[in-house]
N, CA, C and O atoms as a printed pandas DataFrame, in Angstrom:
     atom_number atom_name residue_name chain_id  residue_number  x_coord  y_coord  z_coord
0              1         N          UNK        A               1    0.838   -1.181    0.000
1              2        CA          UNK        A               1    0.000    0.000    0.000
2              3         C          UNK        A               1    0.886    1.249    0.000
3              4         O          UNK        A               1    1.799    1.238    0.826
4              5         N          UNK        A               2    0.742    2.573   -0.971
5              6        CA          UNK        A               2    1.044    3.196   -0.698
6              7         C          UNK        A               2    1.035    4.037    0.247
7              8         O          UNK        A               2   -0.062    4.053    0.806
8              9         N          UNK        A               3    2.099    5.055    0.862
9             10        CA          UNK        A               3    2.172    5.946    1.623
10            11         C          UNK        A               3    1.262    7.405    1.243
11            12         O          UNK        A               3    1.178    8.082    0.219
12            13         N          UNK        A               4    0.951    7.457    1.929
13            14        CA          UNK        A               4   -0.176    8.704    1.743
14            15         C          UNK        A               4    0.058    9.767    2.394
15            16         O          UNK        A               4   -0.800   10.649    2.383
16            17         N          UNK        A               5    1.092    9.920    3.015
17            18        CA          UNK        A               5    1.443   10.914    4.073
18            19         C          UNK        A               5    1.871   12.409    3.382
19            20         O          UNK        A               5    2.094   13.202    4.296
20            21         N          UNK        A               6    1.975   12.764    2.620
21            22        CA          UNK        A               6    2.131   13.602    1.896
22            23         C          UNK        A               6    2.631   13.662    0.654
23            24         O          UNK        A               6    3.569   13.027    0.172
24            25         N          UNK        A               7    1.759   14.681    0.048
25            26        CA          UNK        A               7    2.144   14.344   -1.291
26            27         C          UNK        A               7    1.638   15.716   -2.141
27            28         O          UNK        A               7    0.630   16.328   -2.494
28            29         N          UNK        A               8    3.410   15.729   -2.207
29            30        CA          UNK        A               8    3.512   17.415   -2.679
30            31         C          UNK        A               8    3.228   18.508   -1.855
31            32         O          UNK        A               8    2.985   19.667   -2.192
32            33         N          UNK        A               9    3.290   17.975   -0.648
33            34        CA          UNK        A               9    3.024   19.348    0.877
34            35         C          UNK        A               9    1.214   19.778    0.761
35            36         O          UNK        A               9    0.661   20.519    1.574
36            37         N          UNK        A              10    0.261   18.887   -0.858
37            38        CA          UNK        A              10   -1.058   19.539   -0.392
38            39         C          UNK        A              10   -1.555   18.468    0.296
39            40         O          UNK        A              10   -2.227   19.124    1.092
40            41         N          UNK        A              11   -1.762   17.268    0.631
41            42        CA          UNK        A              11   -2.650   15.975    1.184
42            43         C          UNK        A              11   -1.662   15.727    2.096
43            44         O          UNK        A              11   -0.506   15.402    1.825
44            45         N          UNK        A              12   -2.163   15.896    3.243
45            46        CA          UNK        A              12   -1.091   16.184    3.847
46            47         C          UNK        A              12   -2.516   14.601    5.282
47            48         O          UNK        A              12   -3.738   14.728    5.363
48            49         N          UNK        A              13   -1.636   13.396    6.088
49            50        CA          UNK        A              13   -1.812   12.815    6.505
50            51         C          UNK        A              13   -1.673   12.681    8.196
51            52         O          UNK        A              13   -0.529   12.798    8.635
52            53         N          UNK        A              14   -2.604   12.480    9.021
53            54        CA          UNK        A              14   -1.788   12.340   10.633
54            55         C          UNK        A              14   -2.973   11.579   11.351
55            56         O          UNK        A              14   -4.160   11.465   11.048
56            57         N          UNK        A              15   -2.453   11.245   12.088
57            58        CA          UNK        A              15   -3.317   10.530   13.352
58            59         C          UNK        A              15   -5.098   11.294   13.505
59            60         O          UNK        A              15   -6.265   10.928   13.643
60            61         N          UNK        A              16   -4.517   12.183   13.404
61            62        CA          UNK        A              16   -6.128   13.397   13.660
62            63         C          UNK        A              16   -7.100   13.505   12.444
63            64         O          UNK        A              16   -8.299   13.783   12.457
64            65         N          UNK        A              17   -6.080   13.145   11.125
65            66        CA          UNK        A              17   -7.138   13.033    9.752
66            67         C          UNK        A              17   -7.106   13.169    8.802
67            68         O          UNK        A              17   -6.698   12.046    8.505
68            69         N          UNK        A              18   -7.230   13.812    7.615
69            70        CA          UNK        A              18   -6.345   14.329    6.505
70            71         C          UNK        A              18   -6.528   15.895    6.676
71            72         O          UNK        A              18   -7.567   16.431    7.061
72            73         N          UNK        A              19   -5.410   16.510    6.345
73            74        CA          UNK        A              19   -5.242   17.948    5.592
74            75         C          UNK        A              19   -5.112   18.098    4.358
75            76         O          UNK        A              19   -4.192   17.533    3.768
76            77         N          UNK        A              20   -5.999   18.886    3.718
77            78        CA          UNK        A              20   -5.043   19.560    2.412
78            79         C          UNK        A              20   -5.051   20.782    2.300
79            80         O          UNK        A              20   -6.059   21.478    2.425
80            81         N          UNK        A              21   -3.972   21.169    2.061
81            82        CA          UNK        A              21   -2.945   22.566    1.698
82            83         C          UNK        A              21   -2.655   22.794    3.414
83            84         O          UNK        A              21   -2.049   23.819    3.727
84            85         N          UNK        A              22   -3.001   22.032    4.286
85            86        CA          UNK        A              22   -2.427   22.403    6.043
86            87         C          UNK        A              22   -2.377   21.189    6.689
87            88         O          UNK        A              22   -2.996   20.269    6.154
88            89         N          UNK        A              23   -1.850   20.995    7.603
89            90        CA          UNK        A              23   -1.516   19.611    8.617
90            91         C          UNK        A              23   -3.386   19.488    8.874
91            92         O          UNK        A              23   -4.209   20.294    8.439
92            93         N          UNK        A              24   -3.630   18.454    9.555
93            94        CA          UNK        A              24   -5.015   18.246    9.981
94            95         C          UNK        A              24   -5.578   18.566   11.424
95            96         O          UNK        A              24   -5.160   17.829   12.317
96            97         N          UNK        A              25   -6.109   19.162   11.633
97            98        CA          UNK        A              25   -6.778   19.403   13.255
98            99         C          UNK        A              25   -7.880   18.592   13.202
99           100         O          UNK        A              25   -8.275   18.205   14.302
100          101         N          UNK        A              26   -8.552   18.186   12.143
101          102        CA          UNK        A              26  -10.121   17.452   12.448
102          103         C          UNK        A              26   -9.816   16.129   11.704
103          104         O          UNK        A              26   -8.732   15.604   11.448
104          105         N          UNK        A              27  -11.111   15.731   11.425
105          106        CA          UNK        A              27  -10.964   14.336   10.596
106          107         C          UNK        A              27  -10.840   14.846    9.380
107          108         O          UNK        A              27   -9.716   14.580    8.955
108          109         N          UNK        A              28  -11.553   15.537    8.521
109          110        CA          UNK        A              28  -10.684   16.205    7.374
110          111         C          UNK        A              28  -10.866   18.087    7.590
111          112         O          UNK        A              28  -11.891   18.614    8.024
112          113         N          UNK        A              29   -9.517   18.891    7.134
113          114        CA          UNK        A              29   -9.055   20.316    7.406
114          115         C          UNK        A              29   -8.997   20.438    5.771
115          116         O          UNK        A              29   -8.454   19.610    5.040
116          117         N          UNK        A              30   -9.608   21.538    5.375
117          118        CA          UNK        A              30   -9.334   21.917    3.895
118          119         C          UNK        A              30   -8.683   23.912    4.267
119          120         O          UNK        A              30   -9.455   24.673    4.852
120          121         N          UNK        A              31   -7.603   24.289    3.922
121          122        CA          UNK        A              31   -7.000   25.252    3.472
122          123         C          UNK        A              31   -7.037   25.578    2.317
123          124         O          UNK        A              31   -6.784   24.713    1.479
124          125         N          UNK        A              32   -7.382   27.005    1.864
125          126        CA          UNK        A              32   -6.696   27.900    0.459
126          127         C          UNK        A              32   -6.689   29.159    0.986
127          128         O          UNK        A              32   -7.539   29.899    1.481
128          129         N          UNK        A              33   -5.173   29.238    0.690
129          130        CA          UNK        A              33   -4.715   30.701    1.088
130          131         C          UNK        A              33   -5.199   31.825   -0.096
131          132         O          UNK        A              33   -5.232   31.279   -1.199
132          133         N          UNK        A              34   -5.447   32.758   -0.121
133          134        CA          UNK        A              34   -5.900   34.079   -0.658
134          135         C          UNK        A              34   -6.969   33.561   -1.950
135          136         O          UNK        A              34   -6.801   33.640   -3.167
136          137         N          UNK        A              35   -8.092   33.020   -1.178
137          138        CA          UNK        A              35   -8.884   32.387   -2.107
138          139         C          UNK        A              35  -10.144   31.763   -1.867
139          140         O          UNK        A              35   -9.896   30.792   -2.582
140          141         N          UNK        A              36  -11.233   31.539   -1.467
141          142        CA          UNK        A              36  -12.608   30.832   -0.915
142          143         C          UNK        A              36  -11.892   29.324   -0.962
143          144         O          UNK        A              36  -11.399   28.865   -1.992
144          145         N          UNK        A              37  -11.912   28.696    0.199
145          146        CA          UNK        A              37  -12.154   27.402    0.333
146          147         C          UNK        A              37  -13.314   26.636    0.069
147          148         O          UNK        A              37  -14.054   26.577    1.051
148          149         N          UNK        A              38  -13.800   25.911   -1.123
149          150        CA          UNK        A              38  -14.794   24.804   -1.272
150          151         C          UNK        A              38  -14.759   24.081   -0.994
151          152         O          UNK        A              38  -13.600   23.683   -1.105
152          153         N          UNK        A              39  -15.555   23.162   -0.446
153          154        CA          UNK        A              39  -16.103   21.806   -0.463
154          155         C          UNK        A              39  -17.273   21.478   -1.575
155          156         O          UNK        A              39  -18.246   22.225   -1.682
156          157         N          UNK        A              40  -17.052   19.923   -2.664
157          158        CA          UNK        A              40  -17.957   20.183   -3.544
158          159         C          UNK        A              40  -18.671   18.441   -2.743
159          160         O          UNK        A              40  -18.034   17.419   -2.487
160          161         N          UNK        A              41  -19.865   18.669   -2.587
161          162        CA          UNK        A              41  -20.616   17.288   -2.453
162          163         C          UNK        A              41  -21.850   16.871   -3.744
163          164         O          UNK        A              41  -22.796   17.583   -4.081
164          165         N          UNK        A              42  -21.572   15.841   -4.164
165          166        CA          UNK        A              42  -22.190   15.733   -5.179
166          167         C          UNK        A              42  -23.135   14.550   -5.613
167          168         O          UNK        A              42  -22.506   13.601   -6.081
168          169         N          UNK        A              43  -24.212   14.422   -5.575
169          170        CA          UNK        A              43  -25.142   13.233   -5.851
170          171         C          UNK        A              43  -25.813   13.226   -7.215
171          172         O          UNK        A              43  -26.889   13.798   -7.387
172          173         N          UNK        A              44  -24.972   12.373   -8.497
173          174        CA          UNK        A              44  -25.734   12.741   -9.875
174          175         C          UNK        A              44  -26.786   11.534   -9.959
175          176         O          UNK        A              44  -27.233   11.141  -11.036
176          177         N          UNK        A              45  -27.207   10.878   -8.483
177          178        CA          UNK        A              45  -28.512    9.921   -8.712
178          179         C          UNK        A              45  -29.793    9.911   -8.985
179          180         O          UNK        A              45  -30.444   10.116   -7.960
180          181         N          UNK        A              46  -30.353    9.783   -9.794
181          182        CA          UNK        A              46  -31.790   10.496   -9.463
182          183         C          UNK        A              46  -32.091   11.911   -9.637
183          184         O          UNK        A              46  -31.663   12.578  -10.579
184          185         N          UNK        A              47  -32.729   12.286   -8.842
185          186        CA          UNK        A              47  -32.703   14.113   -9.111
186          187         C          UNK        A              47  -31.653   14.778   -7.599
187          188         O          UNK        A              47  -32.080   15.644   -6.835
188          189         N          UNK        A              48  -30.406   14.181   -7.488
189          190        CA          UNK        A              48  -29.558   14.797   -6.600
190          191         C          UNK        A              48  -28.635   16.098   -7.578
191          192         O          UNK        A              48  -28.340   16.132   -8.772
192          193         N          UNK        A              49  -28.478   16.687   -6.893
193          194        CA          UNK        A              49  -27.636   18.215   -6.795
194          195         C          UNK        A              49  -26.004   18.114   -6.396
195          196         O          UNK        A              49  -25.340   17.523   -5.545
196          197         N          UNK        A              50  -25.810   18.812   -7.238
197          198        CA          UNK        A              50  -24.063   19.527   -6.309
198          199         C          UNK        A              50  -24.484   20.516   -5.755
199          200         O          UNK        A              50  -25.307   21.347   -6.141
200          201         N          UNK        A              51  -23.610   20.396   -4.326
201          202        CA          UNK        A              51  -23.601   21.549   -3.534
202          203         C          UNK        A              51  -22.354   21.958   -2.787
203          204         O          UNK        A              51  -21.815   21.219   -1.963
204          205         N          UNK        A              52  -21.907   23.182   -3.110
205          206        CA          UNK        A              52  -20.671   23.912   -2.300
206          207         C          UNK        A              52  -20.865   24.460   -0.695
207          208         O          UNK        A              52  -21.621   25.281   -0.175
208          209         N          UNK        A              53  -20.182   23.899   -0.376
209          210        CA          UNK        A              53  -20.049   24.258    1.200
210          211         C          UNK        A              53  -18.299   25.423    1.032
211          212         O          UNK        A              53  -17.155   25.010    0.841
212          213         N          UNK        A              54  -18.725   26.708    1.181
213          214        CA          UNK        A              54  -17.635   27.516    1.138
214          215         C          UNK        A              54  -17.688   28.498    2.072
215          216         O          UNK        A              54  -18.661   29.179    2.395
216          217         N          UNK        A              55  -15.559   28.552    2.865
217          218        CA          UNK        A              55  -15.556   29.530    3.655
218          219         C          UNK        A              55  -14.792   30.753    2.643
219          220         O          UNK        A              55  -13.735   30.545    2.047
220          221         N          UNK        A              56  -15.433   31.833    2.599
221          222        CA          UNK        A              56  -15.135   33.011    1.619
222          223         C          UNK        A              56  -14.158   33.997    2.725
223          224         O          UNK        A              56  -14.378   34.275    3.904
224          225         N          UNK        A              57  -13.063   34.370    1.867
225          226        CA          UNK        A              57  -11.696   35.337    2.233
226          227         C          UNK        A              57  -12.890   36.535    3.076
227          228         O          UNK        A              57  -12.298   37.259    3.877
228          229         N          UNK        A              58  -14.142   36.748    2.997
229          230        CA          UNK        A              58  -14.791   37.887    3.816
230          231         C          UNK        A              58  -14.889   37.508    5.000
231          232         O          UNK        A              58  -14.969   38.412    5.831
232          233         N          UNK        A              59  -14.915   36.204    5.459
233          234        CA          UNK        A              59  -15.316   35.312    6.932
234          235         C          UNK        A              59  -16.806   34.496    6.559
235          236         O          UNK        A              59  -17.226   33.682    7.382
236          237         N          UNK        A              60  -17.728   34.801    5.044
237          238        CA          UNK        A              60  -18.894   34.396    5.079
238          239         C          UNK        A              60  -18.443   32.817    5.071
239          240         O          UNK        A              60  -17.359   32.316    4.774
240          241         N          UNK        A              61  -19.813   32.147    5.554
241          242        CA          UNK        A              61  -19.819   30.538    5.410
242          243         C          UNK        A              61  -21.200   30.795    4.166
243          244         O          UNK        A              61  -21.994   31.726    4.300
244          245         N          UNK        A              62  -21.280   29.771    2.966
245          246        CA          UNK        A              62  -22.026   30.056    1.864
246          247         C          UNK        A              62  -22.214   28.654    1.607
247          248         O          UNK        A              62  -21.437   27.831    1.124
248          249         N          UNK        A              63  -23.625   28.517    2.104
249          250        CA          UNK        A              63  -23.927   26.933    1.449
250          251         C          UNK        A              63  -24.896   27.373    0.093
251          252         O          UNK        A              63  -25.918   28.059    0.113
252          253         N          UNK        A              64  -24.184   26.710   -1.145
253          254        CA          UNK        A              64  -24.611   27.102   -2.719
254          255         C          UNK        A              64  -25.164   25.775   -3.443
255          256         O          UNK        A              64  -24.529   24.721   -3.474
256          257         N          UNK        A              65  -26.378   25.959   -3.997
257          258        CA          UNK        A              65  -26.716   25.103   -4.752
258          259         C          UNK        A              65  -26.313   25.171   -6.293
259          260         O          UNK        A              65  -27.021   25.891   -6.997
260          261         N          UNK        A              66  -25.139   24.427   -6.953
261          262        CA          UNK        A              66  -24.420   25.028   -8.161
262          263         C          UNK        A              66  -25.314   24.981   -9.182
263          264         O          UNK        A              66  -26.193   24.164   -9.455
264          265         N          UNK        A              67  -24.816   26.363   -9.899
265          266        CA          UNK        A              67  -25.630   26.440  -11.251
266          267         C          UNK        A              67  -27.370   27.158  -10.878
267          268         O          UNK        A              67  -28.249   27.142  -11.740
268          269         N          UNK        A              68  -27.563   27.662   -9.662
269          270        CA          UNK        A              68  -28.428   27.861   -8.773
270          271         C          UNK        A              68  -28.877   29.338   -8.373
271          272         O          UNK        A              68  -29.669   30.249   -8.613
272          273         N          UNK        A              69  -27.492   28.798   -7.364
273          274        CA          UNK        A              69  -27.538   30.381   -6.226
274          275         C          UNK        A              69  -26.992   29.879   -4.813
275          276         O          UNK        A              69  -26.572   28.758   -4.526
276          277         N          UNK        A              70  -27.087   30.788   -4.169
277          278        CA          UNK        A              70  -26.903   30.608   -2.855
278          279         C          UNK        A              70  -27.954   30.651   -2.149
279          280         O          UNK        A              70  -28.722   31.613   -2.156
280          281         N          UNK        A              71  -28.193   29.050   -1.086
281          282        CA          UNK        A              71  -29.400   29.156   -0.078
282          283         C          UNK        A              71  -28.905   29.864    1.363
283          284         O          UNK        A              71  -29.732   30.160    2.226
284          285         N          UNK        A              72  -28.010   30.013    1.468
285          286        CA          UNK        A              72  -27.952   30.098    3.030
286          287         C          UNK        A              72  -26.100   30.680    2.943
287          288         O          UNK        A              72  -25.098   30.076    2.562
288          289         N          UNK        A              73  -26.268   31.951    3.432
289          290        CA          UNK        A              73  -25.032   32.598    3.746
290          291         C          UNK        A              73  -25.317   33.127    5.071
291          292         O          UNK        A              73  -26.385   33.620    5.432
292          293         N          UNK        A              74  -23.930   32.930    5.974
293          294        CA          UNK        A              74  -23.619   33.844    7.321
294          295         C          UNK        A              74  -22.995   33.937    7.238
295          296         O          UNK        A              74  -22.140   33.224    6.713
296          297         N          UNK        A              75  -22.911   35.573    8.023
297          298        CA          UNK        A              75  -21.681   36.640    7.606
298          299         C          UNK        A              75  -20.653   36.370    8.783
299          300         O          UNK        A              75  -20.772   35.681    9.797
300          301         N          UNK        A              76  -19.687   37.083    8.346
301          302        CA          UNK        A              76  -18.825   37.209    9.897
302          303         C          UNK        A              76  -18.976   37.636   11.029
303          304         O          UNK        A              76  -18.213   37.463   11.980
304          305         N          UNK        A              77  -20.263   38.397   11.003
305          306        CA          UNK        A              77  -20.580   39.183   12.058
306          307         C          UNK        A              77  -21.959   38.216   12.762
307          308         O          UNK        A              77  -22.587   38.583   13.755
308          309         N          UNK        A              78  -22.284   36.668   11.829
309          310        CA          UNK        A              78  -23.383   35.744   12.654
310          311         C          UNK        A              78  -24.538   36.115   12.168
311          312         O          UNK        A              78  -25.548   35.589   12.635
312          313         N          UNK        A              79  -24.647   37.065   11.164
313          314        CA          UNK        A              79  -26.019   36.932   10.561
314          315         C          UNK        A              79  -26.421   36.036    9.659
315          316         O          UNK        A              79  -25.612   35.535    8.878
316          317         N          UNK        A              80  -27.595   35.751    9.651
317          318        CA          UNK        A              80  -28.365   34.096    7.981
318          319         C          UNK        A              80  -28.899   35.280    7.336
319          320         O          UNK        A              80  -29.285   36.333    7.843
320          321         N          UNK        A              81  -28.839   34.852    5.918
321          322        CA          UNK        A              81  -29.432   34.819    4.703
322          323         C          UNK        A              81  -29.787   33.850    4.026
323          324         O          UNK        A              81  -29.017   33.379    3.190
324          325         N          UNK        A              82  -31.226   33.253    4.265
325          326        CA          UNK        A              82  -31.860   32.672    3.836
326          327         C          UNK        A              82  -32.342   33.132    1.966
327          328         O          UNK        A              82  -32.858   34.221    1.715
328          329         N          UNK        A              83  -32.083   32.208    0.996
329          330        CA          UNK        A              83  -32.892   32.052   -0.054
330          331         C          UNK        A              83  -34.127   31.220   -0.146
331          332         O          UNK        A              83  -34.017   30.190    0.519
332          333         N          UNK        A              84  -34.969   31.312   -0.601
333          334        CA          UNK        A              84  -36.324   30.895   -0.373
334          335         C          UNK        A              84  -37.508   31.117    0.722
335          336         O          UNK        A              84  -37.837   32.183    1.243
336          337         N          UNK        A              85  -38.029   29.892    0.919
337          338        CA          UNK        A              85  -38.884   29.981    2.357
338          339         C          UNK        A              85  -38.183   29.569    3.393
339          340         O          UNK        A              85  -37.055   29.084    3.295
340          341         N          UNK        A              86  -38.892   29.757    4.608
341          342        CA          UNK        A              86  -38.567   29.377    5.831
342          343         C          UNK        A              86  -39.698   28.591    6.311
343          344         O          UNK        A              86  -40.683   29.105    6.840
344          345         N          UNK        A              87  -39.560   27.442    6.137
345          346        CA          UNK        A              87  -40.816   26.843    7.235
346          347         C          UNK        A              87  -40.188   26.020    8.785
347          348         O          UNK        A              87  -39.354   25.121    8.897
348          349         N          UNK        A              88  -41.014   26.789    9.879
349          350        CA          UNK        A              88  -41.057   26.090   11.429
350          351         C          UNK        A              88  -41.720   25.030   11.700
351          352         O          UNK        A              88  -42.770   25.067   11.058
352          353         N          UNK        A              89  -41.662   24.323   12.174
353          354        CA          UNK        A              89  -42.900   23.163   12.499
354          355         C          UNK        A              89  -43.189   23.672   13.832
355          356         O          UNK        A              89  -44.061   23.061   14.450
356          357         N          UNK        A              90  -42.591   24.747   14.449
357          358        CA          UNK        A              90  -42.886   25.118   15.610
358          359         C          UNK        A              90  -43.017   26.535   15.929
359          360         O          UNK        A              90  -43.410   27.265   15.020
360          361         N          UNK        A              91  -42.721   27.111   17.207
361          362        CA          UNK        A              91  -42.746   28.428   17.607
362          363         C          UNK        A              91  -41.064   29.244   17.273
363          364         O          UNK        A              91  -39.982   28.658   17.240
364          365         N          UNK        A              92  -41.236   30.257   17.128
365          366        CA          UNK        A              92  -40.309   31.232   16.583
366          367         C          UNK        A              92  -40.776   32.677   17.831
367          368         O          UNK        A              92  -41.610   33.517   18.169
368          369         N          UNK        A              93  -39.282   31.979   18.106
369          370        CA          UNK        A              93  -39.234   33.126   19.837
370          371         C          UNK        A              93  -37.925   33.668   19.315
371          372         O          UNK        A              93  -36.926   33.465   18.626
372          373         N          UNK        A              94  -38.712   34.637   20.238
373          374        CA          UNK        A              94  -37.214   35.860   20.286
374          375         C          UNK        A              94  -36.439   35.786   21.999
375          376         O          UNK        A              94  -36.897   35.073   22.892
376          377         N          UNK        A              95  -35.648   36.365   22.102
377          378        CA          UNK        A              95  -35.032   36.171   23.278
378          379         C          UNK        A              95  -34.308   37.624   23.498
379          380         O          UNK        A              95  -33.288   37.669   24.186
380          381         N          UNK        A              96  -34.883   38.892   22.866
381          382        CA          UNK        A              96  -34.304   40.280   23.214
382          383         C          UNK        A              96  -34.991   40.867   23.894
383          384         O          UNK        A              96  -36.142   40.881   23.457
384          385         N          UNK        A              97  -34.820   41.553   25.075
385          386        CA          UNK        A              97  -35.806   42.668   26.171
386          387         C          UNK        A              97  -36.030   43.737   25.927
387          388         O          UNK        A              97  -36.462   44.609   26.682
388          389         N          UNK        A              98  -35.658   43.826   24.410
389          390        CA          UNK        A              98  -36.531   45.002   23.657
390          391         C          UNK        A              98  -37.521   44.425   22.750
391          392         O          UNK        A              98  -38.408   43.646   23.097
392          393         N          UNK        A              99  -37.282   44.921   21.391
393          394        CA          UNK        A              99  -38.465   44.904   20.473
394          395         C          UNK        A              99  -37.552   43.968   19.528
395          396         O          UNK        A              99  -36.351   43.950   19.261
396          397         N          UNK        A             100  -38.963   43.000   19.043
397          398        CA          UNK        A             100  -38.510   42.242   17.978
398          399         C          UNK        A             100  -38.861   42.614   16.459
399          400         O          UNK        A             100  -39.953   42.625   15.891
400          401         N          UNK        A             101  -38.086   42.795   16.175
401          402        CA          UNK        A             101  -38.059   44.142   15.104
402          403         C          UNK        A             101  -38.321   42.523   13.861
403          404         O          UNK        A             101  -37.691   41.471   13.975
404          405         N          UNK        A             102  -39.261   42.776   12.928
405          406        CA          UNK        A             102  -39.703   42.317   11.538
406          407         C          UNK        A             102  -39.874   43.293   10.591
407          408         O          UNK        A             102  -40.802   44.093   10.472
408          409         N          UNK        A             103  -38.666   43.113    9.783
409          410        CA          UNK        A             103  -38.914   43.962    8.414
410          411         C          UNK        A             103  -39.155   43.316    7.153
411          412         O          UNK        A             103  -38.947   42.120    6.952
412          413         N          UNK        A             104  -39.639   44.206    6.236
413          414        CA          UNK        A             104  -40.006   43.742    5.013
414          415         C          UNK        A             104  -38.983   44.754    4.333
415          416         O          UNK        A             104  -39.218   45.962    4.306
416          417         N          UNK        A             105  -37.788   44.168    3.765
417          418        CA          UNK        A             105  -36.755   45.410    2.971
418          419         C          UNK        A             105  -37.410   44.966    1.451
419          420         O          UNK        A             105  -36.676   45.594    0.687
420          421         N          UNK        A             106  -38.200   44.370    0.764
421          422        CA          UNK        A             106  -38.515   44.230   -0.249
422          423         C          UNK        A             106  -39.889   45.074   -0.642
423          424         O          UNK        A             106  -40.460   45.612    0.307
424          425         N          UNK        A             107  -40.291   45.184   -1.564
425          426        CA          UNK        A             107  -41.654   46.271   -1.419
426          427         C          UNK        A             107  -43.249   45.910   -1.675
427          428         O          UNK        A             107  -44.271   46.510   -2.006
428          429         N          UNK        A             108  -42.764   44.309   -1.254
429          430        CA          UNK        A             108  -44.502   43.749   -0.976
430          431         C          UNK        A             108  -44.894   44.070    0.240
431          432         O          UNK        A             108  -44.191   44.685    1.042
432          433         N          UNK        A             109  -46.108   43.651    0.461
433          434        CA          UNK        A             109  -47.287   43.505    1.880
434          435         C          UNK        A             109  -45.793   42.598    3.120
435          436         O          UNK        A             109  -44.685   42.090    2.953
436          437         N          UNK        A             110  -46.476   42.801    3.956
437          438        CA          UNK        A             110  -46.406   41.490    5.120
438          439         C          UNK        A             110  -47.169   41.097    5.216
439          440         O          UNK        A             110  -47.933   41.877    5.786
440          441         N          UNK        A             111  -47.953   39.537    4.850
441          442        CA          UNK        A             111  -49.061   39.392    5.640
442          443         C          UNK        A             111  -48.913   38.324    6.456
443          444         O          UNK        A             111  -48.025   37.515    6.188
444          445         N          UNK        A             112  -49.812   38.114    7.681
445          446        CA          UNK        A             112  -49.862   36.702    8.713
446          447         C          UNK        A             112  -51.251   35.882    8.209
447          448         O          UNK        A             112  -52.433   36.215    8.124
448          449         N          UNK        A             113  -50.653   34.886    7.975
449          450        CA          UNK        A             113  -51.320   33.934    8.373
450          451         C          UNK        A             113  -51.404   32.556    9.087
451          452         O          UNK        A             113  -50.836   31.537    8.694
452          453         N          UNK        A             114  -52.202   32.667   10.206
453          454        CA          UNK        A             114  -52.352   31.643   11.409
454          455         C          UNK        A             114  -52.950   30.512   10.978
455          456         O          UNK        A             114  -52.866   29.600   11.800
456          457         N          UNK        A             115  -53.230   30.383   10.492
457          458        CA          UNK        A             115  -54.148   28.967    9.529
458          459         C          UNK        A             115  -53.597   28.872    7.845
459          460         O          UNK        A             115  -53.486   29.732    6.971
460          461         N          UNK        A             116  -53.418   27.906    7.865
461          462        CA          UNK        A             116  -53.349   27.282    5.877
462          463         C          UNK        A             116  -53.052   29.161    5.416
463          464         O          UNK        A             116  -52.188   30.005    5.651
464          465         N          UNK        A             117  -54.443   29.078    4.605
465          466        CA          UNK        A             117  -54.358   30.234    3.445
466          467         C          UNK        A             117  -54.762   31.649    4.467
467          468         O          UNK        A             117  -54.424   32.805    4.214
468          469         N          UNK        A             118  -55.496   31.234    5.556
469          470        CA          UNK        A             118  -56.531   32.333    6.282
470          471         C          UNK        A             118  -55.707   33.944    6.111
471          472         O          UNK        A             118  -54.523   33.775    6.403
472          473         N          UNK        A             119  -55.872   34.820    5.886
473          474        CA          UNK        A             119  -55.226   36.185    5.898
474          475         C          UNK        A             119  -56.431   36.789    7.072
475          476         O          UNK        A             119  -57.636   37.039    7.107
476          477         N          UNK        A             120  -55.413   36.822    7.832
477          478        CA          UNK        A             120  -56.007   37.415    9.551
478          479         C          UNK        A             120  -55.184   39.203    9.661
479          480         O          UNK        A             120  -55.741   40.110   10.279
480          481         N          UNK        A             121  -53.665   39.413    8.853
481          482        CA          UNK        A             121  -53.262   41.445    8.626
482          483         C          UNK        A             121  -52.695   40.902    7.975
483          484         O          UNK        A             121  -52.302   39.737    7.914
484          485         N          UNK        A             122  -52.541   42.377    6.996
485          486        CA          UNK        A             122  -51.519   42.720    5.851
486          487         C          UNK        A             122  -51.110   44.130    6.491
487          488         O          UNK        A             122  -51.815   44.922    7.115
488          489         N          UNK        A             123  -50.134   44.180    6.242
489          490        CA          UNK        A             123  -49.192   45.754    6.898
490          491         C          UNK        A             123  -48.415   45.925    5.362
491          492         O          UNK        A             123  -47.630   45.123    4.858
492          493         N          UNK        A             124  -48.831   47.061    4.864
493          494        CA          UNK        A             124  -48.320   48.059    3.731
494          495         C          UNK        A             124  -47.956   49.050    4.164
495          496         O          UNK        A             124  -48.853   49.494    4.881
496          497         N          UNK        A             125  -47.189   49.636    4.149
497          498        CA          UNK        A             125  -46.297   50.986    4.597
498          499         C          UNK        A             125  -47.033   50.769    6.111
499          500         O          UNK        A             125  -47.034   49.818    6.893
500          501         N          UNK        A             126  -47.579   51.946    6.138
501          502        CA          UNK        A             126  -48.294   52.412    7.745
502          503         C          UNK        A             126  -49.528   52.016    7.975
503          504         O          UNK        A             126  -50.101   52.196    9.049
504          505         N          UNK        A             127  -50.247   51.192    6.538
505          506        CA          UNK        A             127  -51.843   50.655    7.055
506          507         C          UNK        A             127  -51.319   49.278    7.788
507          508         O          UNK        A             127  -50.252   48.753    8.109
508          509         N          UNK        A             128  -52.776   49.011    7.853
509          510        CA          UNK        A             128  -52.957   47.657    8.485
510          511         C          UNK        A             128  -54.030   47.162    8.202
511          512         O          UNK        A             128  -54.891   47.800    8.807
512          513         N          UNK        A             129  -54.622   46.102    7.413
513          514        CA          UNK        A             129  -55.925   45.804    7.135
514          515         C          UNK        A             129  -55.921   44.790    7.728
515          516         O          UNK        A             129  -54.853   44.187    7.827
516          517         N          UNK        A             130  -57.549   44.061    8.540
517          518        CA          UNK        A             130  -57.651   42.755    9.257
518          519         C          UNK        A             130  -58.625   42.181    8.462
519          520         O          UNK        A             130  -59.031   41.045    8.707
């Protein structure tokens, strides 16, 4: 069997896991210096997807559906950006002792609804219809 312990200073081998382009701290460590680190995972079975798991030179973490977009970026500073919907199967609490601030930065309605389709408010600028 070959030796796997390094090869060419990028696959780099140890007790703890593989590295490439750095020694290993986990079970696998991926490095790129002045450049987004990817991870590509890929399922061409059926109707499976590639998807990039990338840490970007800004600090963002960017999980990308290729050929797509991006579903889900957090910044360095711990904020999500969600693409698409969001569905809870549960309650959505806040935990600030002020105000839980909900914005709409796009220039539709907000509306709630507590049931299926039911429209119980819509909030447009400063109205409010029930």
């Amino acid at each position: 069997m070959a030796n796997l312990s390094n090869i060419n200073n990028i696959l780099r081998t140890s007790s703890l896991g593989v590295g490439i382009n750095c020694d290993a701290e986990f079970s696998l460590d991926i490095e790129k210096a002045s450049a987004n680190a990817i991870l590509s995972l890929n399922s061409n079975g059926g109707s499976g997807a590639e998807y990039l798991l990338s840490s970007t030179t800004s600090g963002e973490f960017v999980l990308n559906k290729r050929y797509v977009g991006d579903r889900l970026t957090i910044s360095s500073g711990g904020d999500a950006t969600f693409a698409g919907d969001i569905t809870l199967d549960d309650d959505l609490n806040f935990s600030t002792n002020g105000f839980a601030d909900i914005s709409n930065t796009g220039t539709g309605a907000m509306r709630f609804k507590p049931s299926g389709q039911t429209l119980a408010l819509t909030l447009t600028g400063a109205n409010a219809t029930f």
